[in-house]
TIDOKOL-894690 format. One record per residue (C-alpha): residue in three letters; x, y, z. Coordinates in steps of 0.02 Angstrom, whole numbers, plus 50000, padded with zeros to 5 digits. Layout:
% residues N
@code = ALA; c1 = X; c2 = Y; c3 = Z
...
% end
This chain:
% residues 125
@code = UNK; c1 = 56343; c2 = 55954; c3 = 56463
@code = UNK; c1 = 56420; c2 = 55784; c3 = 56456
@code = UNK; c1 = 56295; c2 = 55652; c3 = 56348
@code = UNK; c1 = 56228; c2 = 55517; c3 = 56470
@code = UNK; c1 = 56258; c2 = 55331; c3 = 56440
@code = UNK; c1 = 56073; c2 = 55319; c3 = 56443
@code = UNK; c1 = 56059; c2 = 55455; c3 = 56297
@code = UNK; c1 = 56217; c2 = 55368; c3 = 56207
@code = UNK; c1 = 56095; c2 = 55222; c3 = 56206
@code = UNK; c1 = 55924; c2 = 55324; c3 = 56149
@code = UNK; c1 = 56038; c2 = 55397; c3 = 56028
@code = UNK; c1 = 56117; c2 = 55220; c3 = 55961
@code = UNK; c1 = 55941; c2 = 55159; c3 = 55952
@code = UNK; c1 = 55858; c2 = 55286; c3 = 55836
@code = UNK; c1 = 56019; c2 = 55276; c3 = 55713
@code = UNK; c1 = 55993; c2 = 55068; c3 = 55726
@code = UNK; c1 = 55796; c2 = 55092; c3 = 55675
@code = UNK; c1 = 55811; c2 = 55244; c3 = 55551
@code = UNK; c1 = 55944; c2 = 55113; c3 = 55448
@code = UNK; c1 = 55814; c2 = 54989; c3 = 55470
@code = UNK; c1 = 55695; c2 = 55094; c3 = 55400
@code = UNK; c1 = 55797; c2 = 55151; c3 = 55247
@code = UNK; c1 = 55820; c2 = 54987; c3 = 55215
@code = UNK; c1 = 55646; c2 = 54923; c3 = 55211
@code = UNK; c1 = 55590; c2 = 55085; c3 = 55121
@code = UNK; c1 = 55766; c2 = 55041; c3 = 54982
@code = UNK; c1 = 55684; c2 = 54862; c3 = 54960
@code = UNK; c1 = 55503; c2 = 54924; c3 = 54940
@code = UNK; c1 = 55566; c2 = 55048; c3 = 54812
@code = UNK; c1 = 55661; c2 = 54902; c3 = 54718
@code = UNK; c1 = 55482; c2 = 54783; c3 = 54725
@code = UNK; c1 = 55397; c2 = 54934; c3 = 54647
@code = UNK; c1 = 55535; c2 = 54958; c3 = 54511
@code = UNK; c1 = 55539; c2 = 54779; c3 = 54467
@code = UNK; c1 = 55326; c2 = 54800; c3 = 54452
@code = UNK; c1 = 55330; c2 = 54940; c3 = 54343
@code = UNK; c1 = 55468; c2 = 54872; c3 = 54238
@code = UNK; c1 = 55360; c2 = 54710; c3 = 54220
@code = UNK; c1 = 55219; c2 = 54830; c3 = 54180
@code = UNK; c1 = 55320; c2 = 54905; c3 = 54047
@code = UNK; c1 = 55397; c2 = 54744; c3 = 53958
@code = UNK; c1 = 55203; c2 = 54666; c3 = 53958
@code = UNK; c1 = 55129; c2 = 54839; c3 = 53861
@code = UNK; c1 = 55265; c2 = 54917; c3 = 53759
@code = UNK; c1 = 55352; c2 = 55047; c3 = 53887
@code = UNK; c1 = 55233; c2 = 55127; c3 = 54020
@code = UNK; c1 = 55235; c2 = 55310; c3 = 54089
@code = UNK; c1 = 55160; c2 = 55360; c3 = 54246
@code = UNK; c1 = 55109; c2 = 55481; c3 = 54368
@code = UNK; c1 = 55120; c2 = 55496; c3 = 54552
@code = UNK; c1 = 54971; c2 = 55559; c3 = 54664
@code = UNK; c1 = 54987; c2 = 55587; c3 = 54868
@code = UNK; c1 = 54850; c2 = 55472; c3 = 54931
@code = UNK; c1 = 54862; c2 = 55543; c3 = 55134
@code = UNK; c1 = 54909; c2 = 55393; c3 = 55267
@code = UNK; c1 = 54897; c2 = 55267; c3 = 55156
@code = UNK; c1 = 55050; c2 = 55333; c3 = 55030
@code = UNK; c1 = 55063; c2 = 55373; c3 = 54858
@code = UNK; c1 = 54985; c2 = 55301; c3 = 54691
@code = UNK; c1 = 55091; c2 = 55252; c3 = 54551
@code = UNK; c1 = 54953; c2 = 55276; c3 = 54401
@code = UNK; c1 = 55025; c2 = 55165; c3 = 54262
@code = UNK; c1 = 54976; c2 = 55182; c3 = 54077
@code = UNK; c1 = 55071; c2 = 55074; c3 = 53949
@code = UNK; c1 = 55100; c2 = 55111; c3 = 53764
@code = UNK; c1 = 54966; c2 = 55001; c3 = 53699
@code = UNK; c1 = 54841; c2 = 55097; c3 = 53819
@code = UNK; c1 = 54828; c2 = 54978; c3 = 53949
@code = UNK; c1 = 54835; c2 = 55064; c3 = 54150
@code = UNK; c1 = 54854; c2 = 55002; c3 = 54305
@code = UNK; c1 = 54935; c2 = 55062; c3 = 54468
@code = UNK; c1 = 55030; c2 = 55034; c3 = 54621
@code = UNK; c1 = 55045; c2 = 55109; c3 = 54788
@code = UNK; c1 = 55192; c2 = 55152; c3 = 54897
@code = UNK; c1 = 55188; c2 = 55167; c3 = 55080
@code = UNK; c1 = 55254; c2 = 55364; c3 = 55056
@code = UNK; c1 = 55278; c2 = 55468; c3 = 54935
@code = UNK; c1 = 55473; c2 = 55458; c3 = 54936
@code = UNK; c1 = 55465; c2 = 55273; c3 = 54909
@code = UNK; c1 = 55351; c2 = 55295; c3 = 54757
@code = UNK; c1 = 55483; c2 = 55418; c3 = 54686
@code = UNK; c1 = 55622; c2 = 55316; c3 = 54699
@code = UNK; c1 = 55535; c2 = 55145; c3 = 54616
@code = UNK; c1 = 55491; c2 = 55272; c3 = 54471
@code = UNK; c1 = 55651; c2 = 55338; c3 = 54465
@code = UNK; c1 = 55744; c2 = 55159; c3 = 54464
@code = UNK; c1 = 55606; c2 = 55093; c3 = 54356
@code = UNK; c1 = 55659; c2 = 55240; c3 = 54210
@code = UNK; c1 = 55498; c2 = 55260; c3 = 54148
@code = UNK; c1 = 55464; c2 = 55430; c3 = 54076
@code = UNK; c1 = 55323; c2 = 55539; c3 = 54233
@code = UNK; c1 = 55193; c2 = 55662; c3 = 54214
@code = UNK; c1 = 55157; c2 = 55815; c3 = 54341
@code = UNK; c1 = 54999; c2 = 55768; c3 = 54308
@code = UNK; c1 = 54861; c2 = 55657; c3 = 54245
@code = UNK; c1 = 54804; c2 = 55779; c3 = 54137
@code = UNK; c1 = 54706; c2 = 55792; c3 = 53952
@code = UNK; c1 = 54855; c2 = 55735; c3 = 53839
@code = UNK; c1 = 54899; c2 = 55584; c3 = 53974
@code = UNK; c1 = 54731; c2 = 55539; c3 = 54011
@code = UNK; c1 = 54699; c2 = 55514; c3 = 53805
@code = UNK; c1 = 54832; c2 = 55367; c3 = 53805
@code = UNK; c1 = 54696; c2 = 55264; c3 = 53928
@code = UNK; c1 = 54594; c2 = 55131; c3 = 53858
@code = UNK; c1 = 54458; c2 = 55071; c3 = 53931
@code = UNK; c1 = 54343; c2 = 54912; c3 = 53890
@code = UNK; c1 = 54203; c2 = 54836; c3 = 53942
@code = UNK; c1 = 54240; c2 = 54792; c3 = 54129
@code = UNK; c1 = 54308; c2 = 54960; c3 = 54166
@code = UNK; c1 = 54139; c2 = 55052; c3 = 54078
@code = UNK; c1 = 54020; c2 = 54919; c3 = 54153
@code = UNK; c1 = 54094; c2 = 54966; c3 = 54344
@code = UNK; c1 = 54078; c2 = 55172; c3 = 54305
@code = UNK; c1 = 53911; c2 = 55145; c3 = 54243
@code = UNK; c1 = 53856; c2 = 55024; c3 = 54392
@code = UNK; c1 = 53936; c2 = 55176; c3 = 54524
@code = UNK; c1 = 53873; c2 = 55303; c3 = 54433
@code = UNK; c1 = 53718; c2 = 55298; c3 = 54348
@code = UNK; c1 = 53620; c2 = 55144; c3 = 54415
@code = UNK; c1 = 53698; c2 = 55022; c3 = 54282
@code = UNK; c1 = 53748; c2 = 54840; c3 = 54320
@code = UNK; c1 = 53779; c2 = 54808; c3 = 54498
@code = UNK; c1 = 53976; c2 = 54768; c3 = 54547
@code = UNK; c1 = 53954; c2 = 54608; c3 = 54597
@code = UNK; c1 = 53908; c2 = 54499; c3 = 54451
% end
């Protein structure tokens, strides 16, 4: 069956907003990478680890050499591979014992758990 000008046009569309969208998704990937390589130059390298966080994307979990973490997130999951991927840093399957060990925390970060958790200060001082 012969292809409508109508579906010609549908068809011309999509292609026109899927490049559109690979583009946006190249330059959010490129943002990230430039991030994480910031990340890395400010603590002495960085590895990281990525974590599916539903609708709202994918976390990049940061932890530099000198123990410091942080993180990111990336509209999808294929954007937050790519940054990591252009950013070279060196990933973890997952955040597990060994990773987890390279974390430092201080004050701030143990004054919030206890305020959540165990009726410690409140989280808005």
């Amino acid at each position: 069956m012969a292809e409508t000008a109508a579906d010609a046009a549908d068809t011309e569309q999509t292609s026109r907003t899927d490049a559109r969208k690979a583009a946006r998704d190249a330059r959010r990937a490129a943002k990230l990478a430039r991030e994480i390589g910031a990340f890395a130059k400010e603590h002495g390298g960085a590895e990281g680890q990525l974590a599916y966080i539903g609708q709202a994307g994918a976390r990049i979990v940061l932890v530099g050499q000198d123990g410091a973490w942080g993180d990111l997130v990336a509209p999808t999951y294929a954007v937050a591979e790519s940054a990591t991927a252009k950013s070279g840093i060196t990933m973890h399957d997952e955040f597990d014992g060994e990773f987890a060990l390279k974390v430092r925390t201080g004050p701030y970060e143990w004054s919030r758990m206890a305020g959540i958790q165990v009726g410690g200060p409140s989280n808005d001082r």
